[in-house]
VEXMI-346607 format. One record per atom (N, C-alpha, C): chain; residue number from 1; x, y, z; residue in three letters; atom name. Coordinates in steps of 0.1 Angstrom, whole numbers. Layout:
% residues N
BALUM   unit   pos    east   north      up   code   site
BALUM      A   NUM       X       Y       Z    ALA     CA
...
This chain:
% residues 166
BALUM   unit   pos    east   north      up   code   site
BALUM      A     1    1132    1125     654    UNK      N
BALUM      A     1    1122    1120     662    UNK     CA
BALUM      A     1    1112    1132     665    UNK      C
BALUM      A     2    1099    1129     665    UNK      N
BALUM      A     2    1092    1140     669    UNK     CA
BALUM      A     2    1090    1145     681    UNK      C
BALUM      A     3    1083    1152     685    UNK      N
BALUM      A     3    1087    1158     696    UNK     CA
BALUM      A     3    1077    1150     708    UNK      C
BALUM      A     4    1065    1145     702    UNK      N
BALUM      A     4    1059    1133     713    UNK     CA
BALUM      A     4    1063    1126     715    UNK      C
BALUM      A     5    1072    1119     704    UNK      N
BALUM      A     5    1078    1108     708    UNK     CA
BALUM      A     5    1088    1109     718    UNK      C
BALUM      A     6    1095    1116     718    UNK      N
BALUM      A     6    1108    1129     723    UNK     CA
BALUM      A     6    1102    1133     740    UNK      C
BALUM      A     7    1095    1135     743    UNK      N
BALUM      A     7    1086    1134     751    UNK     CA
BALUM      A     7    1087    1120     760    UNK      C
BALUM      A     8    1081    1111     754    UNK      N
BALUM      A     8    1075    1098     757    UNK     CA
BALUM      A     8    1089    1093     760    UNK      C
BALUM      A     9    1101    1089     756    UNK      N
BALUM      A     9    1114    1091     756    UNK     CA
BALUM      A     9    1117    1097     768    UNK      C
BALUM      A    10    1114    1107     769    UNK      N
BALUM      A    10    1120    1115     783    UNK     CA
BALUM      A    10    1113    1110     797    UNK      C
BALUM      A    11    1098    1108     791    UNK      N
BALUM      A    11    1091    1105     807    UNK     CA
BALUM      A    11    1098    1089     811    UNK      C
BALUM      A    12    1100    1077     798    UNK      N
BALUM      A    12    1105    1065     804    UNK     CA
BALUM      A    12    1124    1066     809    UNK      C
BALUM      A    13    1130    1075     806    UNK      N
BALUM      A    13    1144    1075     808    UNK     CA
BALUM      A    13    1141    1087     829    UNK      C
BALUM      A    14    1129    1090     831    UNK      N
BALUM      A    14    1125    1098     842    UNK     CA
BALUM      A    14    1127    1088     847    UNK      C
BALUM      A    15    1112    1077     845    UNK      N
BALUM      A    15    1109    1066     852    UNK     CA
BALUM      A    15    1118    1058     857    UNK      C
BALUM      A    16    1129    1053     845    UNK      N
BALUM      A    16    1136    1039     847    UNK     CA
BALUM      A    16    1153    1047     839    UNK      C
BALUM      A    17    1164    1053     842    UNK      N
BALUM      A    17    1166    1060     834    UNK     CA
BALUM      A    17    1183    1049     833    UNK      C
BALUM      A    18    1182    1034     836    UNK      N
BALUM      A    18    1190    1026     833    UNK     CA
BALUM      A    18    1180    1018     817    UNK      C
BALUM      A    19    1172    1020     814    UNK      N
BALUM      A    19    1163    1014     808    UNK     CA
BALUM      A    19    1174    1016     793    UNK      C
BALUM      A    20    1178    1003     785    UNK      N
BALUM      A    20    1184    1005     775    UNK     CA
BALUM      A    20    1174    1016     761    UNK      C
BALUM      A    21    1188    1015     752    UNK      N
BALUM      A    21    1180    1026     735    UNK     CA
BALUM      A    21    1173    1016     733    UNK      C
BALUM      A    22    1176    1004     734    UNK      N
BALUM      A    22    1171     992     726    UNK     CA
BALUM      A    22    1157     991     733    UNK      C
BALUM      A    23    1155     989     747    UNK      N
BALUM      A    23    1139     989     754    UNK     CA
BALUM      A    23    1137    1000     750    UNK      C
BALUM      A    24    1136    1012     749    UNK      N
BALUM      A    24    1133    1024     745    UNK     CA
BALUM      A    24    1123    1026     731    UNK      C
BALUM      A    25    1133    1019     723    UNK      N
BALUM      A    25    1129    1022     713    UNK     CA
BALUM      A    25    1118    1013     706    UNK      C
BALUM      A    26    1121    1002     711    UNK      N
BALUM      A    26    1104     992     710    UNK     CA
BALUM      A    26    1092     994     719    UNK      C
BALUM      A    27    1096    1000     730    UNK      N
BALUM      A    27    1086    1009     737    UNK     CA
BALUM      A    27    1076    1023     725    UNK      C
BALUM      A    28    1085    1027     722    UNK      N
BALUM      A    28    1077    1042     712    UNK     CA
BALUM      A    28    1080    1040     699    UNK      C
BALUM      A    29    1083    1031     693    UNK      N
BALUM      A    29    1089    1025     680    UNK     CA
BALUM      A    29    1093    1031     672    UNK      C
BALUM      A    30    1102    1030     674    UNK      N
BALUM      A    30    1116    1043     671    UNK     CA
BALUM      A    30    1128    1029     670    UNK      C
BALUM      A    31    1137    1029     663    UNK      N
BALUM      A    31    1149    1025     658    UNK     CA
BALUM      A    31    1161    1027     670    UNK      C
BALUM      A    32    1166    1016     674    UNK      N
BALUM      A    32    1179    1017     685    UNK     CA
BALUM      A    32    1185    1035     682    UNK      C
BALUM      A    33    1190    1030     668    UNK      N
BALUM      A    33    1204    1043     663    UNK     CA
BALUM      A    33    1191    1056     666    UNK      C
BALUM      A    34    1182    1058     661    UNK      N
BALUM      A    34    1176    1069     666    UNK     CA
BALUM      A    34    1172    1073     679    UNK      C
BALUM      A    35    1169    1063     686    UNK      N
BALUM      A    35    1169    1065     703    UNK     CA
BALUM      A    35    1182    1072     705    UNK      C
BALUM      A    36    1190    1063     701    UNK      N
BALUM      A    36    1207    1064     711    UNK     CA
BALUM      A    36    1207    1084     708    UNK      C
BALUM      A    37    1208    1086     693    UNK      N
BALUM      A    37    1213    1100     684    UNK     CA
BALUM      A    37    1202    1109     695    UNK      C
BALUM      A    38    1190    1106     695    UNK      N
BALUM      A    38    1178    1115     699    UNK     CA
BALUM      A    38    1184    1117     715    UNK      C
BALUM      A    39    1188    1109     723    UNK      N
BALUM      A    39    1194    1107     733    UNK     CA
BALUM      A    39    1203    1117     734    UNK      C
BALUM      A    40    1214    1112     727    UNK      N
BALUM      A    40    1228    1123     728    UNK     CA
BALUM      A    40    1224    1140     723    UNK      C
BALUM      A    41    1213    1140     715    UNK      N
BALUM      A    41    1210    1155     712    UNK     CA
BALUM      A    41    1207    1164     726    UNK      C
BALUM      A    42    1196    1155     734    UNK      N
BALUM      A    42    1189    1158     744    UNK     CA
BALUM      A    42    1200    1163     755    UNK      C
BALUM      A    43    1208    1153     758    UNK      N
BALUM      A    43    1220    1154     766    UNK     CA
BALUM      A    43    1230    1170     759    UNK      C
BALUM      A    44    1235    1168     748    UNK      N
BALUM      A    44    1245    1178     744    UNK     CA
BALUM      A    44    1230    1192     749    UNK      C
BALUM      A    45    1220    1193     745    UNK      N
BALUM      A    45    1210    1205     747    UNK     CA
BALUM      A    45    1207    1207     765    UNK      C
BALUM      A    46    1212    1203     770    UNK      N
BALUM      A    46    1212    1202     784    UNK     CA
BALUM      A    46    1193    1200     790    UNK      C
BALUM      A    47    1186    1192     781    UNK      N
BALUM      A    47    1173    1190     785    UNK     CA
BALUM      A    47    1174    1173     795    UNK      C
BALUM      A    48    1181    1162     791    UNK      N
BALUM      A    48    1186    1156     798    UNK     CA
BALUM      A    48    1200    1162     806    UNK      C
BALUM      A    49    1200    1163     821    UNK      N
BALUM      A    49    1213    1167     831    UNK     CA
BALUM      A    49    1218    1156     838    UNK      C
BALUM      A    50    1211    1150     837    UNK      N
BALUM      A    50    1218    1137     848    UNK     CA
BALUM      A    50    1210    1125     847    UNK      C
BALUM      A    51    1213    1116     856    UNK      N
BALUM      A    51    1207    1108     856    UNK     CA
BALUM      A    51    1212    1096     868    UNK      C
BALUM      A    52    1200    1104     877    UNK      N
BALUM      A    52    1211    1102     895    UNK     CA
BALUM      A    52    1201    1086     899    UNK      C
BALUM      A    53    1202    1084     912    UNK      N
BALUM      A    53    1193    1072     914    UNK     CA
BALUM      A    53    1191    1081     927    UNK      C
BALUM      A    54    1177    1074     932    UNK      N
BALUM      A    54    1170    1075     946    UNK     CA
BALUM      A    54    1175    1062     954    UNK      C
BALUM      A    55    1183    1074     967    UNK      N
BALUM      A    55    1186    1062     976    UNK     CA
BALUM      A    55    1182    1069     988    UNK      C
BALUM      A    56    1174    1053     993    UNK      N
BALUM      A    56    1166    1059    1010    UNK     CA
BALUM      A    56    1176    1061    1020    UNK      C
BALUM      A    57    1185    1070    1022    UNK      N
BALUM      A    57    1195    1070    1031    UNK     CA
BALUM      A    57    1192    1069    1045    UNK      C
BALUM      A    58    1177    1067    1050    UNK      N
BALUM      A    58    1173    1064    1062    UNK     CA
BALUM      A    58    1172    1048    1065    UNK      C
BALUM      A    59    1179    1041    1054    UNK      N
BALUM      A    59    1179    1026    1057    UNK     CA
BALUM      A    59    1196    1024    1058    UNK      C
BALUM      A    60    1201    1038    1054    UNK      N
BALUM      A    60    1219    1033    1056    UNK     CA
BALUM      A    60    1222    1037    1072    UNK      C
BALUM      A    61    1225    1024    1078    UNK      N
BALUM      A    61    1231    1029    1091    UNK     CA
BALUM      A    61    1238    1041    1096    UNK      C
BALUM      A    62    1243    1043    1090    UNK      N
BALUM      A    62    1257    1051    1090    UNK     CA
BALUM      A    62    1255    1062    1082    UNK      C
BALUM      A    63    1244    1071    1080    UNK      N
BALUM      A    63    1245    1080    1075    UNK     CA
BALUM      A    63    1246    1096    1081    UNK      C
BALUM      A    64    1253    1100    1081    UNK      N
BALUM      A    64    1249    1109    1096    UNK     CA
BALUM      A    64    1245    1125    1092    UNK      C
BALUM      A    65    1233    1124    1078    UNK      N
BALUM      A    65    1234    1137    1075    UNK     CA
BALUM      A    65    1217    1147    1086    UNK      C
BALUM      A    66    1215    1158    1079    UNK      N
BALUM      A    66    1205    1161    1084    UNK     CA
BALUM      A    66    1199    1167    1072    UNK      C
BALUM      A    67    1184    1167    1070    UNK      N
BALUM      A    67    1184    1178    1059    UNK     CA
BALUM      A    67    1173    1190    1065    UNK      C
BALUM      A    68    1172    1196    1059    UNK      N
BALUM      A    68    1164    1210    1060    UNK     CA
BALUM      A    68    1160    1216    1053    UNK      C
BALUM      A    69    1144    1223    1056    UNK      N
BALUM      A    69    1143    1231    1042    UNK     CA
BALUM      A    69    1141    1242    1047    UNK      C
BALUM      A    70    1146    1258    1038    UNK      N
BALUM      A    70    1147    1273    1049    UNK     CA
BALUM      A    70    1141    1278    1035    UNK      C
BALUM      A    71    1134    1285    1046    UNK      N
BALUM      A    71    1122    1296    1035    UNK     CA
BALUM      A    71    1132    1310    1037    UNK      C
BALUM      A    72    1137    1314    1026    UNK      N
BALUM      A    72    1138    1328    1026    UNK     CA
BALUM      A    72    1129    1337    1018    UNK      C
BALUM      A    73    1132    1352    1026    UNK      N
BALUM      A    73    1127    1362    1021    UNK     CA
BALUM      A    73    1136    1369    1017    UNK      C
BALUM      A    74    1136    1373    1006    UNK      N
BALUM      A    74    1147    1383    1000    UNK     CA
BALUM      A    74    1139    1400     991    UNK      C
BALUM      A    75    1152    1409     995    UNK      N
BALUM      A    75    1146    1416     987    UNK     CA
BALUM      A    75    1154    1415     972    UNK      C
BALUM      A    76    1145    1418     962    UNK      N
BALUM      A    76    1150    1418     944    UNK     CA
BALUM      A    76    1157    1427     942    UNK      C
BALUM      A    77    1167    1428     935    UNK      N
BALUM      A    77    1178    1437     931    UNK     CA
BALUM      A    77    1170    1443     917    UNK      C
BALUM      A    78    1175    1457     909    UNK      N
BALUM      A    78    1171    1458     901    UNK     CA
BALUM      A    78    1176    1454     890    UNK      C
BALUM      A    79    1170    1452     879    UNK      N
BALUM      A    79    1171    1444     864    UNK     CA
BALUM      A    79    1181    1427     868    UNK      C
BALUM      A    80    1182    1424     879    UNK      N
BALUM      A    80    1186    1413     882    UNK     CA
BALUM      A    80    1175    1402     889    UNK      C
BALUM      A    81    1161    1414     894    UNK      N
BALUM      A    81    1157    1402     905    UNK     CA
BALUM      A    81    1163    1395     918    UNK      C
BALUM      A    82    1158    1383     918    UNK      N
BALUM      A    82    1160    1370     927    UNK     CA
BALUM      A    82    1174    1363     918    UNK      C
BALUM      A    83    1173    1362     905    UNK      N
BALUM      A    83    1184    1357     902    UNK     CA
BALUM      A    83    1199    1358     906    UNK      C
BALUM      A    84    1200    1365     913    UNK      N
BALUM      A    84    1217    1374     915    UNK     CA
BALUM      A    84    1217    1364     930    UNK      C
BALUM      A    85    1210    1369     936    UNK      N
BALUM      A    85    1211    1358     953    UNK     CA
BALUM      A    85    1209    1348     949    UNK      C
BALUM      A    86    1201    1341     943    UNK      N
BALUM      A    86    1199    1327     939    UNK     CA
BALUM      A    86    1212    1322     937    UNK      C
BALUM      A    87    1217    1325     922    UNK      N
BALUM      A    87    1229    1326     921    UNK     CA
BALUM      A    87    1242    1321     933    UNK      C
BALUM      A    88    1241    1331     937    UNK      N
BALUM      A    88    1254    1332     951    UNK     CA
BALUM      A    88    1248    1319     963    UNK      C
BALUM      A    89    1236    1318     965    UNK      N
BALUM      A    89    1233    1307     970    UNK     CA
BALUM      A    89    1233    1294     967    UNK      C
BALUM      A    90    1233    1292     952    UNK      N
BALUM      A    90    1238    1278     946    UNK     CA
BALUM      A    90    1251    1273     948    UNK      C
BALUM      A    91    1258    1283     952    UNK      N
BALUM      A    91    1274    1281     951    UNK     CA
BALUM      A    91    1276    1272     962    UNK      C
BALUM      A    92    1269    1275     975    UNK      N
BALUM      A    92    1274    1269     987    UNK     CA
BALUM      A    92    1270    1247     985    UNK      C
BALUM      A    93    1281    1245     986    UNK      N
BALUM      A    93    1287    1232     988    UNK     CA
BALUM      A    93    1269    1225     997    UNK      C
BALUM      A    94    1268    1229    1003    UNK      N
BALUM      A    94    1258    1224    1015    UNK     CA
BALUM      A    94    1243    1220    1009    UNK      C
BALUM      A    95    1243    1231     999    UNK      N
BALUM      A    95    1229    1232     992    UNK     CA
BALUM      A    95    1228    1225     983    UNK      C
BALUM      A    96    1214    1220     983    UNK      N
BALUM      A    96    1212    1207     975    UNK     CA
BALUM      A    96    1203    1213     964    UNK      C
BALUM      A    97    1196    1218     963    UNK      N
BALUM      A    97    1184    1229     957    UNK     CA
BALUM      A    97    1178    1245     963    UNK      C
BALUM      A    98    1176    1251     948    UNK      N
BALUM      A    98    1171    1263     954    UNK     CA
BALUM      A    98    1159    1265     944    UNK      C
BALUM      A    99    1149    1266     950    UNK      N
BALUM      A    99    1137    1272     935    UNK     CA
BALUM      A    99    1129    1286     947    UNK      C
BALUM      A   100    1124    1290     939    UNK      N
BALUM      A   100    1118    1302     934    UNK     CA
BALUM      A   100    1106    1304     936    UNK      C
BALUM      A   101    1098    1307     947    UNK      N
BALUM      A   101    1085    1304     949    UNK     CA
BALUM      A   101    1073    1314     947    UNK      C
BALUM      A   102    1065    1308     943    UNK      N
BALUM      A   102    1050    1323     947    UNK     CA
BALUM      A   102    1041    1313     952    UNK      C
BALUM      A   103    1033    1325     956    UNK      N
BALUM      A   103    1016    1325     966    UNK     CA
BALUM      A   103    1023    1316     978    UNK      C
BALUM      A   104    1035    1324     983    UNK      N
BALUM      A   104    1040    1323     994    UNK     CA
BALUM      A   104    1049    1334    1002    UNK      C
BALUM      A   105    1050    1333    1018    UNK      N
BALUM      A   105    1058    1343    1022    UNK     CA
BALUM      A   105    1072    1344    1023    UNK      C
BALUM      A   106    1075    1340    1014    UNK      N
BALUM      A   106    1084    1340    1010    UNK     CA
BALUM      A   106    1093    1338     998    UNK      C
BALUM      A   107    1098    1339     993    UNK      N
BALUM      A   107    1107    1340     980    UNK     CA
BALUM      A   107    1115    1328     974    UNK      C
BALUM      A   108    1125    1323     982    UNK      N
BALUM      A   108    1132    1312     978    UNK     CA
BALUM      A   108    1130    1300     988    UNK      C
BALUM      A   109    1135    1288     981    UNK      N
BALUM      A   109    1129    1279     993    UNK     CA
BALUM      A   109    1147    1267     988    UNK      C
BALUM      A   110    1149    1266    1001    UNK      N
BALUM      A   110    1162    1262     997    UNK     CA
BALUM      A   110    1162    1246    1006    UNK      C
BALUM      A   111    1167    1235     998    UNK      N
BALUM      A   111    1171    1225    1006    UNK     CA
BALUM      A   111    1187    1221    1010    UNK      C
BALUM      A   112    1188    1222    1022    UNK      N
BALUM      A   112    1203    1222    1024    UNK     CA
BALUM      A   112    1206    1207    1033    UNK      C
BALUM      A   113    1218    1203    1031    UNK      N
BALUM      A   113    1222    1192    1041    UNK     CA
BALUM      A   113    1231    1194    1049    UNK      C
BALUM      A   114    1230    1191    1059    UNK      N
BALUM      A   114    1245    1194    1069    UNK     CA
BALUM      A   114    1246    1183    1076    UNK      C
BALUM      A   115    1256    1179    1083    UNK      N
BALUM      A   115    1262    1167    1096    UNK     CA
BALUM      A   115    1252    1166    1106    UNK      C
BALUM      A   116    1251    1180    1113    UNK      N
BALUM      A   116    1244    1179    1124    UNK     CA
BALUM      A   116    1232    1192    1124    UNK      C
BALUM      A   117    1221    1195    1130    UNK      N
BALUM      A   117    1215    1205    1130    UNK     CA
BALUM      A   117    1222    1217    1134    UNK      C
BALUM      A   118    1232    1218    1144    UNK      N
BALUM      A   118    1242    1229    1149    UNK     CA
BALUM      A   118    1246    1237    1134    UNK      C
BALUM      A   119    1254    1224    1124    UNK      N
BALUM      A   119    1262    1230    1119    UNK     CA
BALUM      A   119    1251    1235    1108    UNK      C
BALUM      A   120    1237    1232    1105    UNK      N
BALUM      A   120    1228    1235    1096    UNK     CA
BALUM      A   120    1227    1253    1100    UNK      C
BALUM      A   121    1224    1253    1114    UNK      N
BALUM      A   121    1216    1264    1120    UNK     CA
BALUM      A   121    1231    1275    1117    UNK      C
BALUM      A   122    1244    1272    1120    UNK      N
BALUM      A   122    1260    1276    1118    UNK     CA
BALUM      A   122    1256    1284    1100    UNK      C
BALUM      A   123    1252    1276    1093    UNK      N
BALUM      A   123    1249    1280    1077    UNK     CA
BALUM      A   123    1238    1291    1077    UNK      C
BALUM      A   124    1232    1291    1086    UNK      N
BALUM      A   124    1220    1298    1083    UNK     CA
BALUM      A   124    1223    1312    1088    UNK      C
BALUM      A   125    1231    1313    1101    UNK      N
BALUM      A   125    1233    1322    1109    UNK     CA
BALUM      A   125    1244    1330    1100    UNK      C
BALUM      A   126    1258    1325    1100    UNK      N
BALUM      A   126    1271    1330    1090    UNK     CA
BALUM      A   126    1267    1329    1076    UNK      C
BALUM      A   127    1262    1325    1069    UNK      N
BALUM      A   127    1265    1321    1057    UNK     CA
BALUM      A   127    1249    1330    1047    UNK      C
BALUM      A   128    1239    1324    1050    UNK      N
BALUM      A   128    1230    1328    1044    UNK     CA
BALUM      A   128    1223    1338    1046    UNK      C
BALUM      A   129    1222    1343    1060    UNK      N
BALUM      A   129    1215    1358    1063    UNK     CA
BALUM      A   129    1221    1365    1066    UNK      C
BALUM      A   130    1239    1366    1062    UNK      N
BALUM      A   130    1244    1376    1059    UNK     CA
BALUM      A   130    1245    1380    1048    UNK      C
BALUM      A   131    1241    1377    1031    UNK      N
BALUM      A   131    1239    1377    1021    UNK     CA
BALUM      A   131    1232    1392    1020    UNK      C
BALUM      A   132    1233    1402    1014    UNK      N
BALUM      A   132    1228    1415    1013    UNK     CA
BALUM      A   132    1215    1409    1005    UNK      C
BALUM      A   133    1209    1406    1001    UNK      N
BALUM      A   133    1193    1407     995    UNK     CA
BALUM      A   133    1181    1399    1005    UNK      C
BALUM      A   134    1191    1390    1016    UNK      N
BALUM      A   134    1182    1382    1027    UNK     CA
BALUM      A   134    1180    1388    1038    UNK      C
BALUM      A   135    1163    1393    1036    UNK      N
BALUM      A   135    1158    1398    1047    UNK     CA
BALUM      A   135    1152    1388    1063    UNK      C
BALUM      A   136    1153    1380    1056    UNK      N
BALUM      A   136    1147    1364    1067    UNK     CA
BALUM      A   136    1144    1356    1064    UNK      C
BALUM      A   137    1151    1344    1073    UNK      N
BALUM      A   137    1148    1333    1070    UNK     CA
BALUM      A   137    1138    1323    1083    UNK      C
BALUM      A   138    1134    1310    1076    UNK      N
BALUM      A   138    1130    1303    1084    UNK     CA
BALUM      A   138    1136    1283    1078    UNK      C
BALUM      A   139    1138    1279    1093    UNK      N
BALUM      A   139    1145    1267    1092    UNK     CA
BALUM      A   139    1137    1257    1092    UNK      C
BALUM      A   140    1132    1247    1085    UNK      N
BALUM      A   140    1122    1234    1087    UNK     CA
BALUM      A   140    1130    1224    1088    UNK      C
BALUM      A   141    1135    1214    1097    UNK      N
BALUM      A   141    1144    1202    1095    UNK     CA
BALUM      A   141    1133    1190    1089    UNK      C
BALUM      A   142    1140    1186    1082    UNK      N
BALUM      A   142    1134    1169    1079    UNK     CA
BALUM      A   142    1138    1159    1090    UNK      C
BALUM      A   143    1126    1157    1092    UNK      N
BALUM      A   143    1122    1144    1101    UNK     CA
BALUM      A   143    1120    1130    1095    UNK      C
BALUM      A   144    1117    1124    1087    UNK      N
BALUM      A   144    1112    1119    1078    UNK     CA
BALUM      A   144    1109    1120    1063    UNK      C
BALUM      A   145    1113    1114    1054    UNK      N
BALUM      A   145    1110    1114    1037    UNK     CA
BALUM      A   145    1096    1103    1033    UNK      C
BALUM      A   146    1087    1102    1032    UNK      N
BALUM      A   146    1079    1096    1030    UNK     CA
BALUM      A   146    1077    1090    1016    UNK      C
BALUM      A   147    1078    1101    1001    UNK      N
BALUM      A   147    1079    1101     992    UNK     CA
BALUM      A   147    1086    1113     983    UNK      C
BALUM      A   148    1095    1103     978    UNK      N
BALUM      A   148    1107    1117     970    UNK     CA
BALUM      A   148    1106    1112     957    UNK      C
BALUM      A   149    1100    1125     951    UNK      N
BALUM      A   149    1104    1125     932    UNK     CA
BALUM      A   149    1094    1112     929    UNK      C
BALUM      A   150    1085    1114     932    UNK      N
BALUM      A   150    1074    1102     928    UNK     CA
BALUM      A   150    1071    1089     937    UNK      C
BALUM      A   151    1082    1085     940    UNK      N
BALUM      A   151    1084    1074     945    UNK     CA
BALUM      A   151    1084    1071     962    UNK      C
BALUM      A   152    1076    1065     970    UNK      N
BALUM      A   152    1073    1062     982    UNK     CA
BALUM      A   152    1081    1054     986    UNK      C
BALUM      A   153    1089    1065     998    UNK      N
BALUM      A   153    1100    1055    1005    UNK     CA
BALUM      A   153    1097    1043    1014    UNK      C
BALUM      A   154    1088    1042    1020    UNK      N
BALUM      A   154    1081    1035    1031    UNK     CA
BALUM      A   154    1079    1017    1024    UNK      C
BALUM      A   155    1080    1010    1030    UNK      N
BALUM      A   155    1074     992    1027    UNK     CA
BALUM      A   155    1057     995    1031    UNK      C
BALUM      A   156    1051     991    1023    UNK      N
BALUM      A   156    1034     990    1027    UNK     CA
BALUM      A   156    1032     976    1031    UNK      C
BALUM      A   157    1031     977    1048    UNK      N
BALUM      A   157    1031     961    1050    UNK     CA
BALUM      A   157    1015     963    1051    UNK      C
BALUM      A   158    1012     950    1050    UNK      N
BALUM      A   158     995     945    1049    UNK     CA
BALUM      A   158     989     951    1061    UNK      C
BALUM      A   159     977     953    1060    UNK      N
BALUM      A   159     970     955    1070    UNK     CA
BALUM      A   159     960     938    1080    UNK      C
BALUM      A   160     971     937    1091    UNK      N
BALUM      A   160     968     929    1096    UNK     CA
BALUM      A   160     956     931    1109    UNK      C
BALUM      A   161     952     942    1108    UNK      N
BALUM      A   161     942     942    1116    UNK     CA
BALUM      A   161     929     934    1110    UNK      C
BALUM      A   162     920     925    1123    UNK      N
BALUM      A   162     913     923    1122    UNK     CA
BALUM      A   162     898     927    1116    UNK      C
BALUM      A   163     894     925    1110    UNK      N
BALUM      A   163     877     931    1102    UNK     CA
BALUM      A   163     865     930    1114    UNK      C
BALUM      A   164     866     938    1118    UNK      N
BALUM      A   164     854     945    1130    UNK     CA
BALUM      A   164     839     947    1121    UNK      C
BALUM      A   165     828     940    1122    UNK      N
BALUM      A   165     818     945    1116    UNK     CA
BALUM      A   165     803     947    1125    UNK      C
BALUM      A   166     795     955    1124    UNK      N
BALUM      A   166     784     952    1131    UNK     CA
BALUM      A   166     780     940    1133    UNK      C
């Protein structure tokens, strides 16, 4: 398959990523057996990783997490960089993401989840700015998700306000 098509393939398995080879392949008209093969290549090359679903956990009762995002500042090690603390930071269970930032004051930008904000602020205090390359951190909790990974979590109910005109 070529590599647009290859492509085009990747952005609909983004979109809808239960979407069968079979829809797939009459989508970019490509052959079931070559979707499926082009598929499994993608996957064994680790360019497809997963293939999670979005769930608004602010509609499950009973969810009792918190999330947070902490800006760190780190200093770079030599011929290692950010990669070496990145690294060591991925490990922790708690952390959900870590990327890598510029034209910012800071360096890494990490999203973590914890039970309660105690036990977030507990991670931040023990765990992450005792790490030898972390010069400082800063804690942002989520309050609200509005739109994650494309998609708007919110119902758009109508606008029932009246039409006010001169």
């Amino acid at each position: 398959m070529d590599r647009l098509k290859q492509r085009e393939l990747l952005h609909l398995l983004e979109e809808d990523s239960r979407m069968s080879s079979e829809q797939i392949g009459k989508m970019i008209g490509e052959p079931t057996e070559v979707v499926e093969q082009t598929i499994a290549t993608l996957e064994a090359e680790k360019v497809i990783v997963k293939y999670p679903a979005l769930v608004n956990w602010e509609r499950v009762d009973d969810h009792p997490y918190v999330n947070a995002m902490i800006d760190v500042k780190v200093t770079p090690k030599r011929d290692v960089g950010f990669d070496e603390v990145a690294e060591r930071i991925c490990r922790f269970p708690e952390v959900k993401a870590v990327y890598l930032m510029s034209g910012a004051s800071y360096d890494l930008s990490i999203i973590l989840e914890g039970k309660t904000m105690k036990e977030v602020a507990t991670f931040v205090s023990q765990k992450l700015s005792t790490l030898d390359s972390v010069v400082s951190t800063a804690t942002h909790f989520i309050l609200k998700r509005y739109k994650h990974d494309g998609i708007e979590l919110e119902d758009r109910d109508e606008d029932h306000r009246m039409v006010v005109t001169p």
